[in-house]
C-alpha positions as CSV (number, residue, x, y, z in Angstrom):
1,X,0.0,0.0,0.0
2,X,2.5,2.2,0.8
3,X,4.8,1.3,-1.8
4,X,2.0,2.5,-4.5
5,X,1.4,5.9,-2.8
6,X,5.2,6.5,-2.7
7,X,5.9,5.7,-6.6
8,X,3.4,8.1,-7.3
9,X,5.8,10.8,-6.7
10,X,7.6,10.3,-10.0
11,X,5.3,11.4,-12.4
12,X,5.0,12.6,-15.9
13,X,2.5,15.2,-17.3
14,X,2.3,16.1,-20.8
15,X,0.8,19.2,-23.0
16,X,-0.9,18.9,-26.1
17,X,0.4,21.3,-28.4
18,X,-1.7,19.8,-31.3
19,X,1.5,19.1,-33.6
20,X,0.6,16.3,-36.0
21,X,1.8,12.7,-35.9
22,X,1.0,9.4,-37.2
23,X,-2.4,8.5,-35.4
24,X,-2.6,4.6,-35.8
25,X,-6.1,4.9,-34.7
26,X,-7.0,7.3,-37.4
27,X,-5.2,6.4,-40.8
28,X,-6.3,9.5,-42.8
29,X,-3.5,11.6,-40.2
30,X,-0.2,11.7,-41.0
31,X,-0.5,8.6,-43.0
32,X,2.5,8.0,-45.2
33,X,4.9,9.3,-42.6
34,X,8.6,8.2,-43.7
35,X,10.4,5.5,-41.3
36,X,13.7,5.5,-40.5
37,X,16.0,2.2,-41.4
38,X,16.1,-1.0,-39.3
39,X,19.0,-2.9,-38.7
40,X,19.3,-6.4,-38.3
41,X,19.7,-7.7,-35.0
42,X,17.8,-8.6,-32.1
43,X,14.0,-7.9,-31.1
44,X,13.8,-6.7,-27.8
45,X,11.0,-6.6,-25.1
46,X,8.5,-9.1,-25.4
47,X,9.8,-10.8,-28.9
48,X,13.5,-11.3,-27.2
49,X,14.9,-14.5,-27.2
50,X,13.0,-16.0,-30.7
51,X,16.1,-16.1,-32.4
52,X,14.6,-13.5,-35.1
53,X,17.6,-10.8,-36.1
54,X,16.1,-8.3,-37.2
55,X,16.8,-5.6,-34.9
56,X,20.1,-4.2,-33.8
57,X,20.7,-2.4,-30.5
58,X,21.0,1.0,-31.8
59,X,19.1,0.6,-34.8
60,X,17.1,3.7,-35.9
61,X,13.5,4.1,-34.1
62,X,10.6,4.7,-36.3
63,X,9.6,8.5,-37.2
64,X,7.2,8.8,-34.8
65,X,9.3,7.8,-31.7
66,X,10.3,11.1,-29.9
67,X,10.7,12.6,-26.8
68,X,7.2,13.7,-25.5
69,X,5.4,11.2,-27.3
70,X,2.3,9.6,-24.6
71,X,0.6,6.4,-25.4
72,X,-3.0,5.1,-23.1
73,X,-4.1,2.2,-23.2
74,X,-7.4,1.4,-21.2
75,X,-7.2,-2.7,-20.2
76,X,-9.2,-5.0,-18.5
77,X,-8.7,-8.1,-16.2
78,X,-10.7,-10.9,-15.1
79,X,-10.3,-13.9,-13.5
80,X,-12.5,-17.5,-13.6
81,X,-12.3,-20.0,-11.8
82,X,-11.7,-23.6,-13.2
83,X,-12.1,-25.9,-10.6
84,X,-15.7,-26.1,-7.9
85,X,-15.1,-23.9,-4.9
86,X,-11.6,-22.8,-6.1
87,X,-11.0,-19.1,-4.8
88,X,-9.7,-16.2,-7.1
89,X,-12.5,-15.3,-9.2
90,X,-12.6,-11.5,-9.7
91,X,-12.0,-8.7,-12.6
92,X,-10.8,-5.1,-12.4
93,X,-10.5,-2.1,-15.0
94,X,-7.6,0.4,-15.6
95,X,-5.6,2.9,-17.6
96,X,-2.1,2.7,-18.8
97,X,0.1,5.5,-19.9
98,X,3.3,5.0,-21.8
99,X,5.4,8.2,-22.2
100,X,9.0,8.5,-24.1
101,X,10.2,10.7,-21.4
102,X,14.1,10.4,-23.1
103,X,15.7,9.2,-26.8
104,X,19.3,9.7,-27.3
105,X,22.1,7.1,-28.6
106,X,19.4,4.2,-29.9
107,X,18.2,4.1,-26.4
108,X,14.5,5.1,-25.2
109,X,13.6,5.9,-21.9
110,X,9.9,4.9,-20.8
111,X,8.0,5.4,-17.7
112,X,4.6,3.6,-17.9
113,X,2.0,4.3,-15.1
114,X,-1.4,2.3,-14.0
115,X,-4.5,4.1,-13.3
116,X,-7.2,2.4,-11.1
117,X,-10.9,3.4,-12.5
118,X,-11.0,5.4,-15.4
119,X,-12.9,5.2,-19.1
120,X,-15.5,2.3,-19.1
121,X,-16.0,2.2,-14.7
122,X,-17.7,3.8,-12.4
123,X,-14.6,5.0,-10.7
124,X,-12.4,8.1,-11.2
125,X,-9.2,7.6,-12.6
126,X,-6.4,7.2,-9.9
127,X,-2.6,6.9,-10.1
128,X,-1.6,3.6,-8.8
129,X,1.9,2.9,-9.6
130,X,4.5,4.4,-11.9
131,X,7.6,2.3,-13.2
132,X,10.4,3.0,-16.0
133,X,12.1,0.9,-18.7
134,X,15.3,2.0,-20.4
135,X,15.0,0.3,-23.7
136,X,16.0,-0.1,-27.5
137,X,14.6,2.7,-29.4
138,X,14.1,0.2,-33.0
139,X,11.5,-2.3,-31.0
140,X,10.5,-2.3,-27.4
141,X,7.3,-3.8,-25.6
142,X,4.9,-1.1,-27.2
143,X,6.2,-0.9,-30.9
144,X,8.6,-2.6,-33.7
145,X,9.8,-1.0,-36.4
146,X,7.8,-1.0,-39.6
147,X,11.1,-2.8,-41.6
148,X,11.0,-5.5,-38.7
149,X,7.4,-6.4,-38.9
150,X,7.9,-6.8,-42.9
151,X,10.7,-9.0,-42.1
152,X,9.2,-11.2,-39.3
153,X,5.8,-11.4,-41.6
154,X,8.1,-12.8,-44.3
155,X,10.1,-14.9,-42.5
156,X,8.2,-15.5,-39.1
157,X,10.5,-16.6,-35.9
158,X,9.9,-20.3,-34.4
159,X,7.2,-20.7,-32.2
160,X,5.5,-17.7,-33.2
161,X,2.2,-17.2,-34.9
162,X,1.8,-14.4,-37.8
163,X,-0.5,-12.9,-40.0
164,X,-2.3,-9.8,-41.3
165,X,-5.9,-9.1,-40.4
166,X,-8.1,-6.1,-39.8
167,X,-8.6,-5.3,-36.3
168,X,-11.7,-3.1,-35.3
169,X,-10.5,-0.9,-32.5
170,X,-12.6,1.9,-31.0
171,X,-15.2,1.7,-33.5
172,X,-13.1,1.8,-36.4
173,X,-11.5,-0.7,-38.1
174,X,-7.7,-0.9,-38.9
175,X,-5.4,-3.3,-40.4
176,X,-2.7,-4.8,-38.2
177,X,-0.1,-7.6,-38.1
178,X,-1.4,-10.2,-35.9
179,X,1.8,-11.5,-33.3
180,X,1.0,-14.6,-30.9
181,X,3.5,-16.6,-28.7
182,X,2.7,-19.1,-26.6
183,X,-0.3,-21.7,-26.4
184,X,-2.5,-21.4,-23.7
185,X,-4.4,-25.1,-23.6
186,X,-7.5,-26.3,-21.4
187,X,-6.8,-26.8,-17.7
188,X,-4.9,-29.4,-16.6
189,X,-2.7,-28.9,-19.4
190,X,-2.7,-25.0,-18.9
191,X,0.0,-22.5,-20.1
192,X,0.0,-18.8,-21.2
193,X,-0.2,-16.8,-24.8
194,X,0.1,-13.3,-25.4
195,X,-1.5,-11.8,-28.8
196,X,-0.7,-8.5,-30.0
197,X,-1.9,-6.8,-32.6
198,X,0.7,-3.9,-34.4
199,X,-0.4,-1.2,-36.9
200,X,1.7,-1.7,-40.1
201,X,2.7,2.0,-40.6
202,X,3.8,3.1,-37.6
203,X,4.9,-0.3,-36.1
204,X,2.7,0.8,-32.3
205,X,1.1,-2.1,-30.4
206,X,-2.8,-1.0,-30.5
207,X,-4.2,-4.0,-28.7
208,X,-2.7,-6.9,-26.6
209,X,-4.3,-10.1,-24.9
210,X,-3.2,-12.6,-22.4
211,X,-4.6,-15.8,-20.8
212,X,-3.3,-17.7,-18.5
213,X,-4.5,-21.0,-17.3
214,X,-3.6,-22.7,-14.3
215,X,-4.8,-25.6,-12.9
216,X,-7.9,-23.8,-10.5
217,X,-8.0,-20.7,-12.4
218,X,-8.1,-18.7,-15.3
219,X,-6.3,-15.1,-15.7
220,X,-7.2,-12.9,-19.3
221,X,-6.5,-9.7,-20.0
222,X,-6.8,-6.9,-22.4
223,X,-5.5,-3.8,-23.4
224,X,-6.2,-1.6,-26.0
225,X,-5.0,1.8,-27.2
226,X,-7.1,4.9,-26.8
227,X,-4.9,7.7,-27.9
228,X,-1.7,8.7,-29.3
229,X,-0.6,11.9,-29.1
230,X,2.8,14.5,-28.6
231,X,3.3,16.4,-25.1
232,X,5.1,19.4,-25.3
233,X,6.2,20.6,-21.6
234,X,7.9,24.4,-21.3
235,X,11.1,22.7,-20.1
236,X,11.1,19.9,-22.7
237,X,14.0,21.3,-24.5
238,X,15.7,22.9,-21.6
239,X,19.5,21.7,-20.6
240,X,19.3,19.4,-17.2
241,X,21.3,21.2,-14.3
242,X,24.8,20.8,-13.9
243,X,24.6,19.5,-10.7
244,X,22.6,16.2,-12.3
245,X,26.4,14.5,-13.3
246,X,27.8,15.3,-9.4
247,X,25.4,13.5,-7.6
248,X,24.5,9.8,-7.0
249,X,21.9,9.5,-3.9
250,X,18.8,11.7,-3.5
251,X,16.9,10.9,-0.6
252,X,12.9,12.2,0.5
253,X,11.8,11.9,4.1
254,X,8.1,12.1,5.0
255,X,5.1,10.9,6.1
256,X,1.8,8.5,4.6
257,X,-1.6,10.0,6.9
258,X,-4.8,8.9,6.2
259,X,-8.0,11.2,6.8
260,X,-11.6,11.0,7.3
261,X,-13.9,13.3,5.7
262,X,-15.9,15.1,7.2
263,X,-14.2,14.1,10.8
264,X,-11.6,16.1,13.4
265,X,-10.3,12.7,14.0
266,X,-6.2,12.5,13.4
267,X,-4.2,9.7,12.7
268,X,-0.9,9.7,13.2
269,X,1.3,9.6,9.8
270,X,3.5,6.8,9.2
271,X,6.8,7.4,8.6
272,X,8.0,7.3,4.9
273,X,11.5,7.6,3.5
274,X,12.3,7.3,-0.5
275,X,16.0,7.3,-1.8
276,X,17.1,7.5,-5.3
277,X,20.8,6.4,-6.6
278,X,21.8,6.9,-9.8
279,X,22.5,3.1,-11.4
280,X,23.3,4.8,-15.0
281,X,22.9,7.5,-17.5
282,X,22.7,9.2,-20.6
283,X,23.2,12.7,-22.2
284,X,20.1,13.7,-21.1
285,X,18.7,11.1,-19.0
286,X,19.3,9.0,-15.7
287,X,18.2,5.8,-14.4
288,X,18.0,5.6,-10.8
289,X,16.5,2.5,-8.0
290,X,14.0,3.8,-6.1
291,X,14.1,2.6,-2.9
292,X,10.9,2.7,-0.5
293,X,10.9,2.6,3.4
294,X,7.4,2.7,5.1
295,X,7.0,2.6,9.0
296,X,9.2,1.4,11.4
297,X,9.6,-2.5,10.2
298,X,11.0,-0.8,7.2
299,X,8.8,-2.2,4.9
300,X,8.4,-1.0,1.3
301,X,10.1,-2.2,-2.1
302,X,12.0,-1.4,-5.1
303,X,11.6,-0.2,-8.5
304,X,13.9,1.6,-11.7
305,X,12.7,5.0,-12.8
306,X,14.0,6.8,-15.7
307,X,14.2,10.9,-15.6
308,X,14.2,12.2,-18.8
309,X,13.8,16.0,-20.1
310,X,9.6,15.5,-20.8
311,X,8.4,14.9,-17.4
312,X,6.8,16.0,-14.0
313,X,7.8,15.0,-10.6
314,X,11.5,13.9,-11.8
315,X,13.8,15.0,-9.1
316,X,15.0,17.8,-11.4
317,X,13.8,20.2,-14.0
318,X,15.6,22.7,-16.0
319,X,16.0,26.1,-13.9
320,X,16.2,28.6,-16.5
321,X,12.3,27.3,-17.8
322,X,11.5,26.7,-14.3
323,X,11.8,30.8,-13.9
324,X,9.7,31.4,-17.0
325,X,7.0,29.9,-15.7
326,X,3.8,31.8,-14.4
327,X,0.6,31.3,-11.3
328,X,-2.3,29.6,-13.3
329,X,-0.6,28.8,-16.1
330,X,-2.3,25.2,-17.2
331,X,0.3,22.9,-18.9
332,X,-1.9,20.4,-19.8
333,X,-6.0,18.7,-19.8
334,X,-6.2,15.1,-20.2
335,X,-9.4,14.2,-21.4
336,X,-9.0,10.3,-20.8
337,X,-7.8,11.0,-17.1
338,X,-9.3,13.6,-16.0
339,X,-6.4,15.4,-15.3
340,X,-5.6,19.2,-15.7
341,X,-2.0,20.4,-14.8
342,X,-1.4,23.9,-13.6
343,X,1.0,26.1,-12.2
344,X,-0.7,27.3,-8.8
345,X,2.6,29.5,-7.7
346,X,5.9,31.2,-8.4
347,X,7.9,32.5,-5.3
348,X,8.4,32.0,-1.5
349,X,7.3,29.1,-0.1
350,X,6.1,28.9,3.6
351,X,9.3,26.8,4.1
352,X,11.4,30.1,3.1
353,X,12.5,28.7,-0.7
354,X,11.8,30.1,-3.9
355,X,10.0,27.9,-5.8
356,X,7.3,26.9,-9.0
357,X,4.6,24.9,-7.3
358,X,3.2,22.5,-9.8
359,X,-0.4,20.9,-9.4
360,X,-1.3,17.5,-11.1
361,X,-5.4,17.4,-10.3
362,X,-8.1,15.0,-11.0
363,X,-11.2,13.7,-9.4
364,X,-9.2,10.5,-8.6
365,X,-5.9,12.2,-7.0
366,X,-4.0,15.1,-6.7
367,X,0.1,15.7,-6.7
368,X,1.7,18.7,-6.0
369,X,5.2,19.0,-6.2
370,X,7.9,22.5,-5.4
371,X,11.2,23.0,-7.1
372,X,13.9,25.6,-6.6
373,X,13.7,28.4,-9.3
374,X,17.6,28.4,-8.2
375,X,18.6,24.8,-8.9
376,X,16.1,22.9,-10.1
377,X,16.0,20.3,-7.8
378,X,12.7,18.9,-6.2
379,X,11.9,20.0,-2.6
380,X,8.9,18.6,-1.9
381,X,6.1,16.5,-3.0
382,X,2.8,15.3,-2.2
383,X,0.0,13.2,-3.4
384,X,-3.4,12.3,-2.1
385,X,-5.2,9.6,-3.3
386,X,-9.3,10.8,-2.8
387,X,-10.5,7.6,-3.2
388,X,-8.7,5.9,-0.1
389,X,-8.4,9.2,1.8
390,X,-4.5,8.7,1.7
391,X,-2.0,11.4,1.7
392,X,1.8,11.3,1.1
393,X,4.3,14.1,1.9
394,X,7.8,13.9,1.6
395,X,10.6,16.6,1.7
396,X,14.6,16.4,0.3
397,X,16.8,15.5,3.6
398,X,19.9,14.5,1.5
399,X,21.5,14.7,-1.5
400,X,25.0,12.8,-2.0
C-alpha cells in the first residue's frame, strides 16, 4: 500500500500542443509518414529471445518515436475459476500511460504508469503505480519497427504465430499484423499466450491479450490503445542542471496520513522515507532504483525510474524554464484522465525557498510538487489519493 502511494511521486505530465503525428487509430492523419531504417539484430522486449535478427541495439526508431510522445491504453482483467469452490475469481479495469520521457544514442527511456478506475468504470481515474524501462529505441514492448514487422511477416520466428488481419478498434476498423507466442491449452494442461496486434505503418502495439491458465483458475487480459498523441512541456528542451552528473543519492523523508472526511479525528502519519541512486545515464537522461521505506519495520520495495527531459515530478527540472514559468498557467487537460496540470505558484514558499509549485489534479488524486527556481532540484512533493483518503508528503533531507 505504501509502496503504491510513494511511486506516485515520480510522475510525468504532458501538454498537447496539437503538432501532427502518425495517429494509428486514425489512418487518414499523417498517414504515409517516412520510417527510419532498421538494422538487423535482435527484437527486444517481449519478442526477445526468438532467435529473429532483425533488430540491432542502436538501430534507428521509427519517425514517430520522440521525446514527449504519450501512449494510453485502457485494459481490463478478469479472473474465472476452473475448478468447484476454487478461490480467485474476480476482474478489475484500468488505464495505462506510456510516455517516451528520453531518446538519445538508440536508447529510449519509458515510464509507464497504471491508473485504477477510469474510461468504461464507475470510478475516477487514480494513479496507482509508476515504473520505467530503459530500452532499445528500434522495438521495445509497445512498438517494432515498420522494416521489422515486414521482415518477421516474411520470415516469421519459431514458435511464433503471424499474419495480417483487420482489427476493429474503438469503432473503427484498422489493419494490423497479428503476433502470438505461446499456447495457452485447457486446464490441466494450462500454459500462457500473449497476442498482439501492431499497426503496419507506424509499427505501435494497438491492442494486446493474455490468458493464462492454471490448474484452478483462469487469468485474461486486455489492453487496447485509446490515444496517441505528442506532449510538449515548457522545459522539454531545456539543458538538465549541472549539478545532475555530481550526484548519486537523493533521498525524500516524510510521512503517509490517512483522513476522514468530514471528521476532526487525526491519525498519526506513518513514517516514509524514499531514496534514489543513480545506477546509470545518458546525455540527457538518468536511471536511478528507487528505494521505499514505510514505518518502522522498514517495509516498502524497489523499482527503476527513468528521468528524462519531458516529465513531472522527476527530481529535477531545467532552472532557466522553471523561472519562465507563471501562477495559473495550465500545462496540460487530459481528457482520458481527467487530469488538468497547472501552475498554482511562483515565489516564496512557507518553508522560506523560492519555488514553482506545480499541481497535477483530477477527481481521482491530486500531486503537487515544489522545485527551486535556483537549482532545479525537487523540494517537496505530495499526493493524495481521494479515493482511499491517503496522503503522502515527503521533503529532500539529502543529496549525496
Amino acid at each position: 500500500m505504501f509502496r503504491s502511494a510513494a511511486i506516485c511521486l515520480c510522475v510525468l505530465a504532458w501538454s498537447n500542443a496539437g503538432a501532427q503525428v502518425f495517429n494509428p487509430l486514425d489512418p487518414g492523419q499523417g498517414a504515409g509518414q517516412p520510417q527510419a531504417p532498421a538494422q538487423p539484430g535482435q527484437v527486444p522486449g517481449a519478442l526477445q529471445g526468438m532467435g529473429n535478427d532483425v533488430a540491432a541495439n542502436n538501430a534507428a526508431a521509427p519517425a514517430w518515436v520522440k521525446e514527449g510522445m504519450r501512449l494510453t491504453y485502457k485494459s481490463a482483467v478478469a479472473t474465472t475459476v476452473n475448478q468447484v469452490g476454487a478461490p480467485g475469481a474476480g476482474g478489475g479495469a484500468g488505464v495505462y500511460t506510456v510516455d517516451i520521457v528520453a531518446l538519445a544514442r538508440g536508447k529510449v527511456g519509458l515510464e509507464t504508469r497504471f491508473y485504477v478506475g477510469g474510461p468504461d468504470t464507475q470510478q475516477p481515474a487514480t494513479l496507482s503505480t509508476t515504473t520505467g524501462t530503459l530500452a532499445n529505441a528500434s522495438s521495445c514492448d509497445f512498438w517494432i519497427h515498420p522494416d521489422q514487422l515486414a521482415r518477421m511477416l516474411k520470415t516469421p520466428p519459431g514458435g511464433v504465430k503471424i499474419a495480417q488481419m483487420p482489427l476493429e478498434i474503438n469503432g473503427r476498423q484498422i489493419q494490423t499484423i497479428r503476433i502470438q507466442t505461446g499456447q495457452a491449452q485447457p486446464a490441466p494442461a494450462g500454459g500462457a499466450e500473449s497476442t498482439g496486434y501492431y499497426e503496419p505503418a507506424s509499427g505501435v502495439l494497438v491492442q494486446q491479450l493474455t490468458k493464462t491458465i492454471g490448474a484452478q483458475s483462469t487469468q485474461s487480459s486486455i489492453m487496447t490503445m485509446v490515444e496517441m498523441r505528442e506532449r510538449k512541456l515548457p522545459w522539454s528542451l531545456g539543458r538538465p542542471p549541472s549539478w545532475l552528473a555530481k550526484f548519486k543519492k537523493y533521498t525524500y523523508t516524510g510521512g503517509v496520513q490517512f483522513f476522514i472526511p468530514g471528521s476532526d479525528i487525526q491519525v498519526p502519519p506513518t513514517p516514509v522515507t524514499i531514496m534514489y541512486e543513480v545506477t546509470g545515464n545518458g546525455p540527457n537522461y538518468i536511471v536511478a532504483r528507487q528505494t521505499v521505506q514505510a514505518g518502522q519495520a522498514g517495509g516498502g520495495g524497489q523499482s527503476t525510474l527513468v528521468f528524462g527531459p519531458t516529465q513531472f515530478c522527476s527530481i529535477y527540472l531545467p532552472p532557466i524554464e522553471l523561472r519562465q514559468l507563471r501562477q495559473g498557467q495550465v500545462l496540460d487537460e487530459d481528457k482520458t484522465l481527467g487530469t488538468r496540470l497547472v501552475v498554482s505558484g511562483v515565489g516564496q514558499a512557507a518553508y522560506g525557498r523560492n519555488v514553482a509549485t506545480i499541481v497535477e489534479d483530477g477527481p481521482g488524486y491530486t500531486q503537487v510538487c515544489d522545485y527551486e527556481l535556483e537549482t532545479g532540484i525537487l523540494l517537496a512533493a505530495m499526493y493524495q489519493n481521494k479515493s482511499l483518503n491517503q496522503t503522502v508528503q515527503v521533503a529532500l533531507s539529502e543529496v549525496r
